[in-house]
Structure formats: C-alpha cells, structure tokens
C-alpha positions, 0 to 999 in steps of 0.5 A, a space after each residue: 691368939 692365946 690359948 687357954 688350956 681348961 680342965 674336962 671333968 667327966 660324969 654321969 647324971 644321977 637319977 635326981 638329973 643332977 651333976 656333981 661337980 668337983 669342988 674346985 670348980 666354984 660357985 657361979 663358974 659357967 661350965 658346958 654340959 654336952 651329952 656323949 653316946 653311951 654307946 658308940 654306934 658299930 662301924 658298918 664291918 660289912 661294908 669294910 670288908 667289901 672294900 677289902 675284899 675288892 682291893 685284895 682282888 685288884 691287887 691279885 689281878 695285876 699280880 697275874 696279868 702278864 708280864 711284859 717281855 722286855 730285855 736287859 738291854 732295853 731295861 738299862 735304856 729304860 732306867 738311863 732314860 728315867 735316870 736323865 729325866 729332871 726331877 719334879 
C-alpha cells in the first residue's frame, strides 16, 4: 500500500457561501470540504475534578493506613524469596 501524501488548505466561507481555493489547485480537481466547530465544546472540568479529588483521597488513605510490622530478618527472607522467583 502506497501512500500518497495531499495538501490541507483551511479557510472560512465567505458571506456569498463561497470558498476561495488556492490557485494551485486546479480547475475540475475533486476536493473535500467538512465543517469544524468554530468552537471546540469545554471539557466537562467538574467531573475532571471529581476523579482527581477521588484518587488524591485513595492515595491519602493508603498513606495512612497502618503499616505493617515486620523485621529485617523477615524483609531479607522476604526479598530472597522474590530475588528467587522466575521472572515472567
């Protein structure tokens, strides 16, 4: 599969609902028109906001939940453990 790689011209219609189109594209060519937003619509900041708030608050409480006791003796079994364990 080849691509072809096309010019994209942007423009306004004027107030007679025309388009001016470069003078390099010529007479006959097929061109495609779509239509963008003028405005693109706000993203909903609220809800946004909520999300963080919610995962601030989860991080917050597994900061302040209580931590486990554990000796060094029983971390270093711990990491030997997990140092033996085939990795995936």
């Amino acid at each position: 599969m080849t691509l072809k790689m096309m010019p994209a011209y942007v423009g306004t219609i004027d107030s007679n609902r025309t388009l001016v189109l470069p003078a390099d594209i010529p007479v006959g060519a097929t061109v495609f028109v779509f239509v963008v937003p003028t405005h693109a619509p706000a993203p909903d900041d609220a809800d946004r906001r909520a999300r963080f708030a919610e995962t601030l608050a989860a991080v917050r409480a597994a900061f302040s939940a209580p931590r486990a006791s554990i000796s060094d003796s029983e971390l270093d079994a711990l990491i030997d453990t997990a140092r033996k364990t085939p990795q995936a």
